[in-house]
C-alpha positions as CSV (number, residue, x, y, z in Angstrom):
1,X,97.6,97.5,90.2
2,X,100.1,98.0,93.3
3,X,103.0,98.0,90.9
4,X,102.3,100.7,88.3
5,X,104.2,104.0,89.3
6,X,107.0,102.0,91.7
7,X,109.5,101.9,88.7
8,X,110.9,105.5,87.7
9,X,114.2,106.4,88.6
10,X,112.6,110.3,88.6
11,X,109.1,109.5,90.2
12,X,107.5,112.5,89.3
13,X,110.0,115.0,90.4
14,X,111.5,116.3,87.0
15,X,111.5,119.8,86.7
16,X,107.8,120.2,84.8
17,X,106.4,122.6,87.3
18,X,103.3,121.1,88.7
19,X,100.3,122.8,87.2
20,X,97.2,123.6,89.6
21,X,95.0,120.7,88.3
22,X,96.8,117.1,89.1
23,X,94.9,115.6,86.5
24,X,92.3,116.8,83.5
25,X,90.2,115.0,81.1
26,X,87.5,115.8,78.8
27,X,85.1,113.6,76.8
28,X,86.7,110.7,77.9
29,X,84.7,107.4,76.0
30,X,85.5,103.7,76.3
31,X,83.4,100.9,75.0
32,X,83.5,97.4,74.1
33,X,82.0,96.5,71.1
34,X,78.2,97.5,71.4
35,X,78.5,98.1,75.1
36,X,79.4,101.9,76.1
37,X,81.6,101.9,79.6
38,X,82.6,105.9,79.8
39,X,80.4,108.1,77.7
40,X,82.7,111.0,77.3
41,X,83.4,112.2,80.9
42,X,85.7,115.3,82.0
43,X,87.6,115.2,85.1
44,X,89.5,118.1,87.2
45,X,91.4,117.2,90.1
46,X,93.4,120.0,91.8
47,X,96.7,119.2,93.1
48,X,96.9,118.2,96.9
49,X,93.2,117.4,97.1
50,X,91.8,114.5,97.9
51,X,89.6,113.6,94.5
52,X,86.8,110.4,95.1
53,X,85.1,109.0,92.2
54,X,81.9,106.5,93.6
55,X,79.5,104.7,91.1
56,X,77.7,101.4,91.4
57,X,78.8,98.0,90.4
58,X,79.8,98.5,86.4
59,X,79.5,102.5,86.3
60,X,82.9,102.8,84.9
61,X,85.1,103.6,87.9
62,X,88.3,101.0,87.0
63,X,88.0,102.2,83.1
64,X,88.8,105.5,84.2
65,X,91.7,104.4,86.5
66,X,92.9,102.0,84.3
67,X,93.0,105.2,81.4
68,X,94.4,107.6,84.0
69,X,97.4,105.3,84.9
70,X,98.1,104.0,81.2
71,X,96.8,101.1,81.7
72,X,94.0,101.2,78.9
73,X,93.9,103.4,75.8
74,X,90.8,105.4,75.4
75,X,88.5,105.3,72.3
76,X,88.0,109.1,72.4
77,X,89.0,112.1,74.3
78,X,91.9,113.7,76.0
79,X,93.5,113.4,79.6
80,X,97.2,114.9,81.3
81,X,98.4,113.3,84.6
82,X,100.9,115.5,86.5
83,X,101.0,117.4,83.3
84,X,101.8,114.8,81.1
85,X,99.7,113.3,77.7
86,X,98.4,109.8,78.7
87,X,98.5,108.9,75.3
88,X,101.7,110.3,74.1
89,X,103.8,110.7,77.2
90,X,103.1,107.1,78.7
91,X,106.6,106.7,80.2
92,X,106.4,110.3,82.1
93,X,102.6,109.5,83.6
94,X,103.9,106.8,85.0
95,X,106.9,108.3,86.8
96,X,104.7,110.8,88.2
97,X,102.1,108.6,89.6
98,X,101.4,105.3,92.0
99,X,98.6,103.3,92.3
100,X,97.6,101.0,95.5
101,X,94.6,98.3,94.6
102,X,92.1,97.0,97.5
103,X,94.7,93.9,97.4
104,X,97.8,94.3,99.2
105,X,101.1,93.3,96.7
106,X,103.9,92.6,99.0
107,X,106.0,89.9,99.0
108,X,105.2,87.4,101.9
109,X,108.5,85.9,101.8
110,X,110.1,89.0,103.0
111,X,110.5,91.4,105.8
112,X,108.9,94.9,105.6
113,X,112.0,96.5,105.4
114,X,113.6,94.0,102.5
115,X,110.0,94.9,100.8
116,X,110.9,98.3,100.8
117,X,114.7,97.8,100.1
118,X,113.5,96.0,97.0
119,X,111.4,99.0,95.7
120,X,114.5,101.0,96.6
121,X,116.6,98.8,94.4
122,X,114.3,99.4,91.7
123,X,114.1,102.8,91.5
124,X,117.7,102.7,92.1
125,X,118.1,104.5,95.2
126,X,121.2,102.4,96.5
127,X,123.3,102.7,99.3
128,X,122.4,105.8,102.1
129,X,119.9,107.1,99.6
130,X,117.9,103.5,99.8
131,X,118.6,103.2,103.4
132,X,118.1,106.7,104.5
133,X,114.3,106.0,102.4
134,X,113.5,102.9,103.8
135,X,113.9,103.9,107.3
136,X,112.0,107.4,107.0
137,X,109.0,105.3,105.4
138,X,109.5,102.3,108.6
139,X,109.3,105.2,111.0
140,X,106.3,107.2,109.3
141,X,104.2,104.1,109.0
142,X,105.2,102.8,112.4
143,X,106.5,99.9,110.7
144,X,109.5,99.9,113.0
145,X,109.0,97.1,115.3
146,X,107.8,94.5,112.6
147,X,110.6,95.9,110.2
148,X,112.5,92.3,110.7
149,X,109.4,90.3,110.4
150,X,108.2,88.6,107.3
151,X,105.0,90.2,105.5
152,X,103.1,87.1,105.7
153,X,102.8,87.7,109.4
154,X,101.3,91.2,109.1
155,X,97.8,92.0,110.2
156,X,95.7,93.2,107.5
157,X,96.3,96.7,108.7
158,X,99.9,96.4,108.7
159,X,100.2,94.9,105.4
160,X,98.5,98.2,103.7
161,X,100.4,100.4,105.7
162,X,103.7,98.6,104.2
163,X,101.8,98.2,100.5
164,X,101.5,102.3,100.5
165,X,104.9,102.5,102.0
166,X,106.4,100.8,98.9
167,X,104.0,102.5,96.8
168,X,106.0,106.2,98.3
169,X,109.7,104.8,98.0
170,X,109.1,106.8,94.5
171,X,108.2,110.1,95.8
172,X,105.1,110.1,93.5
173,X,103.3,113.2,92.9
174,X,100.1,111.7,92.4
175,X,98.6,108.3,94.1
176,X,95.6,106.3,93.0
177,X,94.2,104.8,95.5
178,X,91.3,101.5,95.2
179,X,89.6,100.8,98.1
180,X,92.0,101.0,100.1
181,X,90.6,100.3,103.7
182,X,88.5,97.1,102.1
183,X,88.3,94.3,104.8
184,X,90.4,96.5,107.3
185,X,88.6,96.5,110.4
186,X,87.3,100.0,111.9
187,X,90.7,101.1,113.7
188,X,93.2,100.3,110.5
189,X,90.5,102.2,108.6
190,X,91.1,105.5,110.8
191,X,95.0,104.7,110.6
192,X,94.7,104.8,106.9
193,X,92.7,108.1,107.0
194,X,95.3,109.7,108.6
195,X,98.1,109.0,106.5
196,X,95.5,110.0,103.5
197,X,95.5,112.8,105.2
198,X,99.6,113.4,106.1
199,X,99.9,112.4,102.3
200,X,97.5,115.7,101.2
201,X,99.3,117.9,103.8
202,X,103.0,116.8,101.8
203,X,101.4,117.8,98.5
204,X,100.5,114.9,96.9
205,X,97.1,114.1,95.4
206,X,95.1,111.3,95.9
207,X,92.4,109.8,93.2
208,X,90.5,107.4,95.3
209,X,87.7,104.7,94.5
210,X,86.4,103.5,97.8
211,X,82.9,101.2,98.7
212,X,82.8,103.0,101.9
213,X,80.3,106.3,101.9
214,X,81.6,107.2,104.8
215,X,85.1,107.3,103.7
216,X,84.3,109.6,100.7
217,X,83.1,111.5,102.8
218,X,85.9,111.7,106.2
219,X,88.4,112.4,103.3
220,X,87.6,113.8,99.9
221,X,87.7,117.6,98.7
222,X,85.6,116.7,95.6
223,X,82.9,113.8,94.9
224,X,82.1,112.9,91.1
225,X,79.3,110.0,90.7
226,X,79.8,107.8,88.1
227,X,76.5,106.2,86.5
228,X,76.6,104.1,83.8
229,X,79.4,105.8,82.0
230,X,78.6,109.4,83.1
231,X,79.5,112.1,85.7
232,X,75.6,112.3,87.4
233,X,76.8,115.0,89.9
234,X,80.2,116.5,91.5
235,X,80.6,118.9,94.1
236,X,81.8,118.9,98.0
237,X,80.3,116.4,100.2
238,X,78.0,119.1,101.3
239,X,77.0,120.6,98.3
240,X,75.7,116.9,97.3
241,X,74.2,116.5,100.0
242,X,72.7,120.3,99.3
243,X,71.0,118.4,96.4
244,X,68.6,115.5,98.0
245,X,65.5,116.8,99.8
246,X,65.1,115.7,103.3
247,X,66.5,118.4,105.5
248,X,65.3,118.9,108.8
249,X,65.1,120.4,112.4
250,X,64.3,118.0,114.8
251,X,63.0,119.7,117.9
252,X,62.1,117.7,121.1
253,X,59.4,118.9,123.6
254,X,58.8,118.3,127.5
255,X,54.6,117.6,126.9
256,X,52.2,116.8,123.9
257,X,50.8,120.4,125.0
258,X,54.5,122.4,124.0
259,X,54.4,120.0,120.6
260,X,51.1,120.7,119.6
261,X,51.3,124.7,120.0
262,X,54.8,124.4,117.9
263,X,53.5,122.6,115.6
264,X,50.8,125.0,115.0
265,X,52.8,127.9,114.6
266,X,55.8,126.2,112.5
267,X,54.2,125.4,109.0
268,X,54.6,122.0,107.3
269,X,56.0,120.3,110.5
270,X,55.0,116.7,111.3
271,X,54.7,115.7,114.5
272,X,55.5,112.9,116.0
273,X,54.0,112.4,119.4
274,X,54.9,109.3,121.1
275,X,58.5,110.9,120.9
276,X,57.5,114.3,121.7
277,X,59.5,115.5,118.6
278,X,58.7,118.1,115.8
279,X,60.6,117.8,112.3
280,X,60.8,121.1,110.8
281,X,61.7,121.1,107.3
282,X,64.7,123.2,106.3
283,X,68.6,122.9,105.4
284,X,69.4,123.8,108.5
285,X,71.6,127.2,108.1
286,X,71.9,129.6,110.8
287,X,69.5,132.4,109.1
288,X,66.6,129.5,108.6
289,X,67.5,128.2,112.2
290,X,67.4,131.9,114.0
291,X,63.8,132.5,112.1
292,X,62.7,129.4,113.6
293,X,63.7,129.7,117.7
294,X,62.6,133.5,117.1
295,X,59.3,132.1,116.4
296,X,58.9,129.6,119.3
297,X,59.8,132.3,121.3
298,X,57.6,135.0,120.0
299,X,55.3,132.4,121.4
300,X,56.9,131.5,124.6
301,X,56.9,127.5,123.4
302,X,60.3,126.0,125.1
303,X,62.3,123.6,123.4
304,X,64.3,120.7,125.4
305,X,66.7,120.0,122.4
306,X,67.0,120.7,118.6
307,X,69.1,119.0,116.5
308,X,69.6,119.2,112.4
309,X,69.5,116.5,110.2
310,X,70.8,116.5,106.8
311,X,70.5,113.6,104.2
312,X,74.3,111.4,104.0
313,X,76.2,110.6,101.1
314,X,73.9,106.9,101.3
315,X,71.0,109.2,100.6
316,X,73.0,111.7,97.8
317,X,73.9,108.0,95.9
318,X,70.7,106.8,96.1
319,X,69.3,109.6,94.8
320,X,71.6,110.5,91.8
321,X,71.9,106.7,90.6
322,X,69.0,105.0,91.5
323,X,71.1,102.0,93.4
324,X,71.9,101.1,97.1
325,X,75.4,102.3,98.2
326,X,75.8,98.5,99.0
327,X,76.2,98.1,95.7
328,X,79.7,100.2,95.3
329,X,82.5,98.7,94.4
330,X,85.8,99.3,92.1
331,X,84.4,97.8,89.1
């Protein structure tokens, strides 16, 4: 998928004002033969946001990319990219977009900067213009040092640093994004966050499929879960969260004595007294959290430390689709 959006000459900067929502669908279906893959979904991802679409294994996550970027006709509905019909203005989608898969698709055989020379040459940026590209993008990714050396001696880090990098030579106004960290080990995954993030902060949007929980959550704006062809739940990381019981104040004491008069003035705790800890149930907002240490006061109990805990995304997905988050993947 690395090389959709690396060949217009315009890359998305013709002189269609960018509307406030990147890309829009509604009722999007896709099936094959008796088996129903996207059950009429609708999609709206505001420019410069980071949009992250998780599912389990089959939901229906690649169908929608694959639509989004041209890639695959839809039996029913309606979708714009970057303003443009994905059925009728194929040639201007792809312009405005580029797409990165969870498999780097550089060219061993060359250098990073010949990599990047060649995308240049392709979108027909030649002489300064080319050069003048190739070395922002070296210097950005910190690509520099290795620019002489070929790709097949990149660390796995380096080599989706320099896969995005050719992805931008475009200038694309909208990048899609699959699993982009996967196999990166935890310090190229932090790298790549960052330059999500850099990406955001220059106006571009980013539609990303990722196995990582964790990395919906560092980076998104907006979460949709994808189940078995439909949209189960979308909202901030926090207001899924918002969704699954399980809040709770964790309060620790010094002595069984402290727990056991908290925990008969604080109604529906559980104690737990090997720890010396008290869960409190509650979403843990500062009204709910003042009400509580007002009562422990009221009856002089001292606390030694509080802390709130909130279900994670693992929980949210678990809840909403009935499936491990193990089971995430770009299918």
């Amino acid at each position: 998928m690395s090389g959709l959006g690396r060949g217009g000459v315009s890359a998305g900067r013709d002189s269609k004002a960018m509307t406030s929502s990147a890309i829009v669908a509604s009722g999007l279906r896709k099936a094959y033969g008796d088996r129903i893959v996207l059950d009429g979904i609708d999609l709206d991802v505001p420019a410069a946001t980071v949009f992250s679409l998780l599912g389990p294994n089959g939901a229906g996550k690649t169908t929608t990319v694959n639509i989004l970027t041209t890639l695959l006709r839809p039996d029913g509905g309606t979708a714009r990219v970057a303003g443009h019909d994905i059925g009728g203005e194929t040639r201007a989608v792809r312009a405005a977009i580029g797409v990165t898969g969870q498999f780097a698709s550089v060219d061993d055989l060359l250098t990073g900067a010949e990599n990047l020379r060649l995308m240049a040459d392709l979108q027909h940026l030649g002489g300064r213009a080319g050069k003048r590209v190739v070395d922002e993008l070296l210097a950005r990714f910190d690509l520099g040092e290795a620019a002489g050396k070929r790709a097949s001696t990149y660390s796995g880090g380096m080599r989706r640093k320099l896969d995005l990098a050719m992805t931008l030579v475009g200038r694309p106004r909208i990048i899609f994004l699959d699993e982009p960290t996967t196999g990166l080990d935890p310090r190229s995954r932090r790298t790549m966050w960052d330059i999500v993030r850099e990406l955001v902060a220059d106006g571009m949007t980013i539609f990303l499929t990722t196995q990582y929980l964790e990395e919906a959550d560092q980076l998104a704006d907006r979460i949709a879960v994808l189940d078995q062809g439909r949209l189960v739940a979308e909202g901030t990381a926090a207001e899924l969260k918002r969704q699954v019981p399980g809040s709770h104040v964790r309060l620790r004491f010094a002595d069984a004595g402290r727990l056991d008069s908290a925990a008969r003035v604080l109604a529906g705790s559980t104690p737990d007294r090997d720890g010396l800890v008290l869960r409190v149930p509650g979403d843990g907002d500062v009204r709910s959290l003042r009400f509580l240490l007002d009562r422990l006061d009221e009856y002089s109990i001292d606390v030694e430390e509080f802390s709130v805990h909130t279900p994670d995304l693992d929980d949210v997905f678990l809840a909403l689709t009935g499936h491990s988050s193990t089971e995430v993947t770009s299918a």
